[in-house]
KOLLUMLUM-147591 format. One record per residue (C-alpha): residue in three letters; x, y, z; residue number from 1; chain. Coordinates in Angstrom, 3 decimals, decimal comma. Layout:
<recs>
+---------+----------+----------+----------+-----+--------+
| residuo |        X |        Y |        Z | num | cadena |
+---------+----------+----------+----------+-----+--------+
|     ALA |        X |        Y |        Z | NUM |      A |
...
+---------+----------+----------+----------+-----+--------+
</recs>
This chain:
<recs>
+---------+----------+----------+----------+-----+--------+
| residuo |        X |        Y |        Z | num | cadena |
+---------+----------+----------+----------+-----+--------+
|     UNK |   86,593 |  122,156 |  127,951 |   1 |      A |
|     UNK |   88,920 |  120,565 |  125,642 |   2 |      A |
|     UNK |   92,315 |  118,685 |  127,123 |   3 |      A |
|     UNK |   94,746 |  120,697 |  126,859 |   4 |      A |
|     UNK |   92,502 |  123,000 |  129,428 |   5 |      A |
|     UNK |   91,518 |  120,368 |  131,499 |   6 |      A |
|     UNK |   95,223 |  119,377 |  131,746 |   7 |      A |
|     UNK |   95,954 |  123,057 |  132,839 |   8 |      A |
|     UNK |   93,077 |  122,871 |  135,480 |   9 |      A |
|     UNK |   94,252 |  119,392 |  137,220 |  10 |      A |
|     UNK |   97,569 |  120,352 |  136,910 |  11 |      A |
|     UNK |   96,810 |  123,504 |  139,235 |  12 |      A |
|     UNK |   94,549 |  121,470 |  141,589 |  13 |      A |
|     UNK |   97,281 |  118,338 |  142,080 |  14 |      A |
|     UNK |  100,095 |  120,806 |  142,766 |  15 |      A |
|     UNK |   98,880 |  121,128 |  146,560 |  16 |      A |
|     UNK |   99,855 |  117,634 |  146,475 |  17 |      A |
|     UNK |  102,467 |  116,312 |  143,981 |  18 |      A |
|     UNK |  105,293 |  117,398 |  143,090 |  19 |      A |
|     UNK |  105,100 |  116,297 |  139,581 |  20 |      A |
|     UNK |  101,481 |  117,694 |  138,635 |  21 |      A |
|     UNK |  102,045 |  117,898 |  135,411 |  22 |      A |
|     UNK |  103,316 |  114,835 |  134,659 |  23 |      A |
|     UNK |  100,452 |  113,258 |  136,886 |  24 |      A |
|     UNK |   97,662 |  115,219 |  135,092 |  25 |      A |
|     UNK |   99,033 |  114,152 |  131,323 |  26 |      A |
|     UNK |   99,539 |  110,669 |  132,332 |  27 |      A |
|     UNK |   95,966 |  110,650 |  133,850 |  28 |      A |
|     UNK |   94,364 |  111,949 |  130,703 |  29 |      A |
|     UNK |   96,311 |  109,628 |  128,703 |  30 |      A |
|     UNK |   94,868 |  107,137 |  130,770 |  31 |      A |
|     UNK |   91,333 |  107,965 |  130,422 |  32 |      A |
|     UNK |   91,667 |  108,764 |  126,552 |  33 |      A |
|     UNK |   93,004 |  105,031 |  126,088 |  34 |      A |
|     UNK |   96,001 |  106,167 |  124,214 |  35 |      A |
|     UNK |   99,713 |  106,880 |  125,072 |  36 |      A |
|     UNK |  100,899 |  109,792 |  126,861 |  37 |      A |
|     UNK |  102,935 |  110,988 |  123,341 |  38 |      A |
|     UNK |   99,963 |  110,095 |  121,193 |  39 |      A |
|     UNK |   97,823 |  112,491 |  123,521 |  40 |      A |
|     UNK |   99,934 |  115,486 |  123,852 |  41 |      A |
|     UNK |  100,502 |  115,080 |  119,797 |  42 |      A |
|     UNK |   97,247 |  114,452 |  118,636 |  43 |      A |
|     UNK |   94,165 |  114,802 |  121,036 |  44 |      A |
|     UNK |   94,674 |  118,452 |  122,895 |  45 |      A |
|     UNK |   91,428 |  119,803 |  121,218 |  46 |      A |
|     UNK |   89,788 |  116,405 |  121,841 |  47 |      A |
|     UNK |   86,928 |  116,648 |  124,564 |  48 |      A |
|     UNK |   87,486 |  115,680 |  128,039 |  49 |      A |
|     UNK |   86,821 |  111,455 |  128,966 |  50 |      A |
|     UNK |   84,372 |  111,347 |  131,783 |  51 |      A |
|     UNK |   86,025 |  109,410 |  134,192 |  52 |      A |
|     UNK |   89,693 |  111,882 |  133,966 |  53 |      A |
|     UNK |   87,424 |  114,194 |  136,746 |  54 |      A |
|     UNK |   87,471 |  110,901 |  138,955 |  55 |      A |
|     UNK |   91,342 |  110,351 |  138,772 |  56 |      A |
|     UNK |   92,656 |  113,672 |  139,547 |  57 |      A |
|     UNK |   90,087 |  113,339 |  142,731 |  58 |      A |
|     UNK |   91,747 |  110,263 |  143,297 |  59 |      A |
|     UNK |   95,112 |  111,308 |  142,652 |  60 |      A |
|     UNK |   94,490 |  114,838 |  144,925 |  61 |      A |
|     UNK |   94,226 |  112,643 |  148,082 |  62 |      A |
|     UNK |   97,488 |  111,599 |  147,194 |  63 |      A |
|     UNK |   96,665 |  107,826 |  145,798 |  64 |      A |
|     UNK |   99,979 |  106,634 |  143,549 |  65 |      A |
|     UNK |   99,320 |  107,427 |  139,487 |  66 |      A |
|     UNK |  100,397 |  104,123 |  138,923 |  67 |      A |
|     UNK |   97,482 |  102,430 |  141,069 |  68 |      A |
|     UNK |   94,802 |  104,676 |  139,347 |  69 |      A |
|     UNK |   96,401 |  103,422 |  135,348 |  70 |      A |
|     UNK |   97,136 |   99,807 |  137,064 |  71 |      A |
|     UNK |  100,230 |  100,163 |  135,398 |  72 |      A |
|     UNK |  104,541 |  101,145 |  136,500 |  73 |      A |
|     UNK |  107,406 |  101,438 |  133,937 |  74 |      A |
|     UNK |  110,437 |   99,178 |  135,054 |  75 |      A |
|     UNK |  113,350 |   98,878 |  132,991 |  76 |      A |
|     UNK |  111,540 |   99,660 |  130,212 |  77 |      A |
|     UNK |  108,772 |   97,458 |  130,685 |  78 |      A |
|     UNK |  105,482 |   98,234 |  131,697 |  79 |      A |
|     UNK |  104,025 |   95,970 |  134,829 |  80 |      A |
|     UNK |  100,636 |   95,647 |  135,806 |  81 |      A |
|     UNK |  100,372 |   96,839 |  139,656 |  82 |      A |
|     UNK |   97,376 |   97,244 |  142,306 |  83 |      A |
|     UNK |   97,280 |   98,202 |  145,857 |  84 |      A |
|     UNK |   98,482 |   94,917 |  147,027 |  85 |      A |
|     UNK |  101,957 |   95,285 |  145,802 |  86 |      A |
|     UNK |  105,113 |   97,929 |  145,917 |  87 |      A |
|     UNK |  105,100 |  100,016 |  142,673 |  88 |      A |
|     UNK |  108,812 |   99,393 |  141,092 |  89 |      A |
|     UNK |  110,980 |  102,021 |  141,485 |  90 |      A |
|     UNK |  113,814 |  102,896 |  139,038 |  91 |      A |
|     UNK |  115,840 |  102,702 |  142,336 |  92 |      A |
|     UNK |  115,116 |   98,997 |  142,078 |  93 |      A |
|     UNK |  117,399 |   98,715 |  138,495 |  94 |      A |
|     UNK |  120,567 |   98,490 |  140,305 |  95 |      A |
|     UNK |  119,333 |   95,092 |  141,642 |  96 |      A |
|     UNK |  119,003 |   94,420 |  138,250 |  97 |      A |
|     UNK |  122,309 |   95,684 |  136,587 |  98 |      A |
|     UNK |  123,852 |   93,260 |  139,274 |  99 |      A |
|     UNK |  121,888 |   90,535 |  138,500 | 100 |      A |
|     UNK |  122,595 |   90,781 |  134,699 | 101 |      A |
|     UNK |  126,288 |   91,269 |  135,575 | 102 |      A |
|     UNK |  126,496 |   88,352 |  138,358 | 103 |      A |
|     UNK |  123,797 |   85,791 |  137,094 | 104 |      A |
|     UNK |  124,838 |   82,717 |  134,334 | 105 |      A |
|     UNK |  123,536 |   82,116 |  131,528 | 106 |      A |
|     UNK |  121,238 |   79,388 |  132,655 | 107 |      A |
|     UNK |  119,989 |   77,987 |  135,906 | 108 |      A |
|     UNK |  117,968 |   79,077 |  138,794 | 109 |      A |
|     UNK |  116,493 |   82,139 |  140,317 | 110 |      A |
|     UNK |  114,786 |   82,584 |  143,537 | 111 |      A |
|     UNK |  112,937 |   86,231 |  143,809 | 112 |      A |
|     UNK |  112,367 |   86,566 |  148,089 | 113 |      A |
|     UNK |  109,140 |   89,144 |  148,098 | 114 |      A |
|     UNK |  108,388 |   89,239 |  144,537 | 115 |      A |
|     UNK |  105,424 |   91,616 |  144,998 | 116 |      A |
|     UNK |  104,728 |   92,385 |  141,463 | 117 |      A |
|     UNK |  107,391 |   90,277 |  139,716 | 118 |      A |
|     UNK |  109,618 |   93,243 |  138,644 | 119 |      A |
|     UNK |  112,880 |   91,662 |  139,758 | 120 |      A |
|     UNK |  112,257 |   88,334 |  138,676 | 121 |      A |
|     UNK |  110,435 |   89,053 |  135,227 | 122 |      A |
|     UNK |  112,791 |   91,341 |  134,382 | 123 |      A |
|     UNK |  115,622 |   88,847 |  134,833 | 124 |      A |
|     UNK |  114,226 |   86,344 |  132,991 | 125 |      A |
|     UNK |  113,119 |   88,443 |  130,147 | 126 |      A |
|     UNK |  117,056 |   89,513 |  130,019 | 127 |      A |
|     UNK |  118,369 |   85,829 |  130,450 | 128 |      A |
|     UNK |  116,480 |   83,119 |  128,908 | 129 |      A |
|     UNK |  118,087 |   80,485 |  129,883 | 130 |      A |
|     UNK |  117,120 |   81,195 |  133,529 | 131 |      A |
|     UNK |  114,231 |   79,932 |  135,547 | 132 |      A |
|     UNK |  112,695 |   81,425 |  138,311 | 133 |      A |
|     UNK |  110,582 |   81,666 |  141,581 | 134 |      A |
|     UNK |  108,726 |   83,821 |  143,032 | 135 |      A |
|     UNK |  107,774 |   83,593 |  146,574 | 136 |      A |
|     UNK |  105,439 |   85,827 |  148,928 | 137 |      A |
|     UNK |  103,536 |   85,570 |  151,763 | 138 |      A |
|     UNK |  100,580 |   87,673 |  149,627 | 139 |      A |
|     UNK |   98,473 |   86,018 |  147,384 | 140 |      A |
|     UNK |   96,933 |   88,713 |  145,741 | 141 |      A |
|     UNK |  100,922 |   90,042 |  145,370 | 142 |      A |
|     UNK |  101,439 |   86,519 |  143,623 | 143 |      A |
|     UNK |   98,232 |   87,087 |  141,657 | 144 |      A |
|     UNK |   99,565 |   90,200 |  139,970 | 145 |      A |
|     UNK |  103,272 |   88,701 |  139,437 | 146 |      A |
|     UNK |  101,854 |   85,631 |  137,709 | 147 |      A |
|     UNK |   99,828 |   88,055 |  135,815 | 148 |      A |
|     UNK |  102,690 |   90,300 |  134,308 | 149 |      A |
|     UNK |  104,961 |   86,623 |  133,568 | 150 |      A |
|     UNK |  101,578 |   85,521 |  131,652 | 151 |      A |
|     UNK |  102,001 |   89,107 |  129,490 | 152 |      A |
|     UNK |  105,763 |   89,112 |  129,157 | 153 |      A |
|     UNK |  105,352 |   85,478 |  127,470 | 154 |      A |
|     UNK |  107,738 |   83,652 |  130,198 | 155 |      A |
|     UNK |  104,806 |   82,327 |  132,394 | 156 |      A |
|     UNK |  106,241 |   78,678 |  131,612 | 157 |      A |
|     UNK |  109,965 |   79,782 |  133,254 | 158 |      A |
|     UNK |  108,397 |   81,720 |  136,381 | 159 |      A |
|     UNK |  106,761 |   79,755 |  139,482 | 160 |      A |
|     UNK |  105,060 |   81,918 |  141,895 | 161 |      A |
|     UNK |  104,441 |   80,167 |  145,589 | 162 |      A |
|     UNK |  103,018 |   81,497 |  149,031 | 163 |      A |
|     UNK |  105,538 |   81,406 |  151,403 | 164 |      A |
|     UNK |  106,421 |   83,178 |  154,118 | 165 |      A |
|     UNK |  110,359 |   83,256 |  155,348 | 166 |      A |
|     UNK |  109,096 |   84,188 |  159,194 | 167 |      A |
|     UNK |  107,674 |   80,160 |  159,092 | 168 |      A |
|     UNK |  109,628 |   77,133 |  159,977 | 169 |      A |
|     UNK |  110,849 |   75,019 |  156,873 | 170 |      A |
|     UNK |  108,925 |   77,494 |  154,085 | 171 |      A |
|     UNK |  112,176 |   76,099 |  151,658 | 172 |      A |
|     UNK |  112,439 |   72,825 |  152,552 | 173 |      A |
|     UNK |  111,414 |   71,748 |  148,726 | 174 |      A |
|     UNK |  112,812 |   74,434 |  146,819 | 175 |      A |
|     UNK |  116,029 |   73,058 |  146,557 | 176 |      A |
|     UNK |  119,187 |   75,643 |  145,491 | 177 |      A |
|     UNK |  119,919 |   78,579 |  143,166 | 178 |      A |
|     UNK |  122,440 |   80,092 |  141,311 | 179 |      A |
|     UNK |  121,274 |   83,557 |  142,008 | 180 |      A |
|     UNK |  118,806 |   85,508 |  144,471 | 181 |      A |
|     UNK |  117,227 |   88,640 |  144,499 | 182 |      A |
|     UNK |  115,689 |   89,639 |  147,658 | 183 |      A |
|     UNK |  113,534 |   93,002 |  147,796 | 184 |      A |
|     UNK |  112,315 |   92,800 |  151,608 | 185 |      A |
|     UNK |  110,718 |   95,393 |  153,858 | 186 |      A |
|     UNK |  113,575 |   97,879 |  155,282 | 187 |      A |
|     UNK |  112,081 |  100,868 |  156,159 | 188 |      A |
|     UNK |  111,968 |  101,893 |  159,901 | 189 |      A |
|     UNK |  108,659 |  102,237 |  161,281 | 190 |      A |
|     UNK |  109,417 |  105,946 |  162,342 | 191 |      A |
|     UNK |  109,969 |  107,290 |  158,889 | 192 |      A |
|     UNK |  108,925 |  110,220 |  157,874 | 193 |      A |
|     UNK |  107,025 |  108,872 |  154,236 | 194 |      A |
|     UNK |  105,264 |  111,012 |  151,881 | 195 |      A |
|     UNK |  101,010 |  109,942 |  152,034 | 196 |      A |
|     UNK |  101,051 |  108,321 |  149,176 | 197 |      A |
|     UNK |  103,611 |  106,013 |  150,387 | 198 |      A |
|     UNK |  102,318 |  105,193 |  153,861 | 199 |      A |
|     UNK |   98,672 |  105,719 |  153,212 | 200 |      A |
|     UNK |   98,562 |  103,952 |  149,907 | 201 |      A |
|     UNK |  101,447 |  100,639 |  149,698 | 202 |      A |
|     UNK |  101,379 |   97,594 |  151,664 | 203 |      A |
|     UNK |  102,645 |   98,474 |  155,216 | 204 |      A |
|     UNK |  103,278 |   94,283 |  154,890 | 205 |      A |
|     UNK |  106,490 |   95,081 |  152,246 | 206 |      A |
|     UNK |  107,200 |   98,505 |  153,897 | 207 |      A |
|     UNK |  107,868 |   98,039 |  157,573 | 208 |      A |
|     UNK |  110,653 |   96,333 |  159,215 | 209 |      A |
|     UNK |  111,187 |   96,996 |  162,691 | 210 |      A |
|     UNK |  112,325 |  100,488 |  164,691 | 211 |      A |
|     UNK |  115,676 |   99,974 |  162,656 | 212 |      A |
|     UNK |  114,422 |   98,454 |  158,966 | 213 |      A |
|     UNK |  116,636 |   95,146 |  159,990 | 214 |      A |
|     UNK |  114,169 |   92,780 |  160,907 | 215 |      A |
|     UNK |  113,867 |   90,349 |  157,636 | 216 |      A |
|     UNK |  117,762 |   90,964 |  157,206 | 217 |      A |
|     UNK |  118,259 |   89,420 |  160,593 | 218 |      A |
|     UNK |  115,932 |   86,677 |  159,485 | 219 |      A |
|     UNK |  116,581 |   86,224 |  155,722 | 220 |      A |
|     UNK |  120,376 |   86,199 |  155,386 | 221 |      A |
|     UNK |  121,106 |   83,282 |  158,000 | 222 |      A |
|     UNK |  118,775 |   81,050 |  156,078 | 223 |      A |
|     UNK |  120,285 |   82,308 |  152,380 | 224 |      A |
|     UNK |  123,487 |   79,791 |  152,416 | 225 |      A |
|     UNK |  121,103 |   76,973 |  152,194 | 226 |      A |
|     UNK |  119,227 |   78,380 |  149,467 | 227 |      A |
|     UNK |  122,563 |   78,940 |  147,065 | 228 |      A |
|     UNK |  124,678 |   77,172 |  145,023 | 229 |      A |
|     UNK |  128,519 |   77,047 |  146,069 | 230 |      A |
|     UNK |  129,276 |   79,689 |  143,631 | 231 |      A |
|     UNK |  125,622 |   81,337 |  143,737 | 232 |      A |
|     UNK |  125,288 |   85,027 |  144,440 | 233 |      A |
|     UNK |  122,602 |   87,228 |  146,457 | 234 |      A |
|     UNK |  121,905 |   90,306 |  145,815 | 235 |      A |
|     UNK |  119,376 |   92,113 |  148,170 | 236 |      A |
|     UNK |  118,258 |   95,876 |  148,118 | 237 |      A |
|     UNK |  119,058 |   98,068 |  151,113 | 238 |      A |
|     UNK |  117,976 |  101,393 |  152,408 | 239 |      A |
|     UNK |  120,694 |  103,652 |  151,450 | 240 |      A |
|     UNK |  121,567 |  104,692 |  155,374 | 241 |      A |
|     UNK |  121,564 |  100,595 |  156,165 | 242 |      A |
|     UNK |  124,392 |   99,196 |  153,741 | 243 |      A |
|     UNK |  126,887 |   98,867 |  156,835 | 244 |      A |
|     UNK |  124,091 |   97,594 |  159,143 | 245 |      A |
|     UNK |  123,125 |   94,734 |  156,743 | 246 |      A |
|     UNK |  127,072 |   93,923 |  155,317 | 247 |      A |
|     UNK |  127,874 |   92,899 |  159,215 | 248 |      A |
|     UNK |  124,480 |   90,940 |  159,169 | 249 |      A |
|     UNK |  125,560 |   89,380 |  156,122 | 250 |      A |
|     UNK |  129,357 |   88,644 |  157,593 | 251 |      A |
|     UNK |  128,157 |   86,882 |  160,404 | 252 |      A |
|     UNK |  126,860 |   84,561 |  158,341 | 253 |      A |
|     UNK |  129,711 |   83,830 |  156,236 | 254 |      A |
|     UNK |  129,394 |   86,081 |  153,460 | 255 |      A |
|     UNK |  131,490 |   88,943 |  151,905 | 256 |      A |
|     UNK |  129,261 |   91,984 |  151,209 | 257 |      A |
|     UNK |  129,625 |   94,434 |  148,190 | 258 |      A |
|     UNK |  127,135 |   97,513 |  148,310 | 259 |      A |
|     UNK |  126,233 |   98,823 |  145,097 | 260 |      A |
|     UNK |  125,034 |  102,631 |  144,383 | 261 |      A |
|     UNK |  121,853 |  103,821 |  142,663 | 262 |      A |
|     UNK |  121,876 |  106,116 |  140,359 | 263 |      A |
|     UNK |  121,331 |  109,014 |  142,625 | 264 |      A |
|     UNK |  125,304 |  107,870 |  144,197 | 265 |      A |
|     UNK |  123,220 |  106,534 |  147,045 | 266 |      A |
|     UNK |  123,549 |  102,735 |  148,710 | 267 |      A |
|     UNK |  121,099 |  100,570 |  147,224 | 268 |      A |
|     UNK |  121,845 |   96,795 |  146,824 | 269 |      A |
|     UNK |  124,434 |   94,741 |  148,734 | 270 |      A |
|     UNK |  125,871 |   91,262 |  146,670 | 271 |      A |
|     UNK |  126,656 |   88,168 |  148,612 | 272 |      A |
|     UNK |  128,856 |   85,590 |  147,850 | 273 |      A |
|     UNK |  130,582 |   83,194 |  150,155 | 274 |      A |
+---------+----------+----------+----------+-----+--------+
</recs>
């Protein structure tokens, strides 16, 4: 069997569950023939079929995330390095970013609250080089992969990755201030109704956040004005039914709240400045 079969075969077996089989099977084989998903479907469709492609589409049929079987998520054009110990980026997450890039100087500090794979951070750094960041969560294999992707973007030198834990009494007290946040915490409710390959597959640790998604709001926010600068912004991600919920959160402790919209015209990051 040659590919371009093989692609037709996984393509019928994933779409029981996936709703991009297609996509999944070509990425797979691109995968397993070591070469880029353009470069395959160009130039390798009568190629014969890599041993191990059988073993991802079994993996990828019980509904394990593409990007954990290639180690490997697009974000803002970059390609990150990702495992089961960390939330793959979502293109959700670029509004965060589009803020940031709008709101941040051109030099001082960033502090990246649940940096999981270092998308947020990295990505703002890479952008604004005169900006140096941290990254702090209470993972260490999460901080293993972020320092990982800083070492292969070339800013390892501007990007500090620490263990800390924002439930803990004092887990700032040396990190002194920042111009800018960016705070990615878990939000979802712990009834929701996820796909498998969310809830059987991503950290439940960066998922879940209480019956109402609040939790680490109610916990992060009061502690953010002694993290920032006079004039130094926040900017944290929200579930898109939450961006009331987390504005009066965010006004009770002296800030005004802006929500921002993905690009699906749905709530998705919330800026706070005092």
């Amino acid at each position: 069997m040659n590919v371009a079969a093989a692609i037709r075969q996984a393509t019928e077996r994933l779409s029981e569950t996936s709703d991009t089989a297609r996509l999944d099977a070509e990425l797979l084989m691109a995968q397993a023939l070591r070469v880029s998903r353009s470069e395959m479907l160009l130039r390798h469709q009568e190629a014969s079929v890599p041993a191990d492609f059988e073993l991802m589409i079994a993996r990828r049929a019980r509904h394990e995330p593409v990007a954990y079987i290639i180690e490997r998520a697009e974000f803002y054009g970059r390609d990150f390095y990702v495992n089961a110990s960390v939330l793959i980026p979502r293109s959700d997450s670029e509004t965060i970013i589009e803020a940031a890039l709008e709101l941040a100087p051109r030099e001082g500090r960033a502090l990246d609250m649940g940096t999981g794979s270092g998308a947020l951070l990295l990505t703002l750094l890479v952008e604004r080089a005169g900006i140096e960041g941290v990254g702090i969560d209470s993972s260490m294999d999460a901080l293993q992969v972020a320092a990982l992707n800083a070492r292969r973007l070339g800013i390892g030198n501007r990007a500090r990755m620490l263990k800390r834990n924002w439930h803990e009494p004092r887990w700032a007290d040396d990190l002194g201030r920042f111009e800018i946040i960016l705070c990615n915490p878990p939000y979802v409710e712990e009834s929701a109704d996820l796909s498998p390959d969310v809830r059987q597959f991503e950290p439940t640790a960066a998922l879940f956040a209480g019956t109402e998604g609040l939790d680490d709001y109610q916990m992060i926010v009061p502690q953010l004005p002694d993290l920032l600068t006079d004039d130094g912004v926040a900017i944290l991600e929200i579930g898109y039914q939450q961006g009331e919920n987390v504005s009066e959160i965010s006004r009770s402790a002296g800030f005004e709240a802006e929500v921002r919209l993905d690009l699906g015209g749905r709530s998705r990051g919330l800026i706070l400045k005092r």
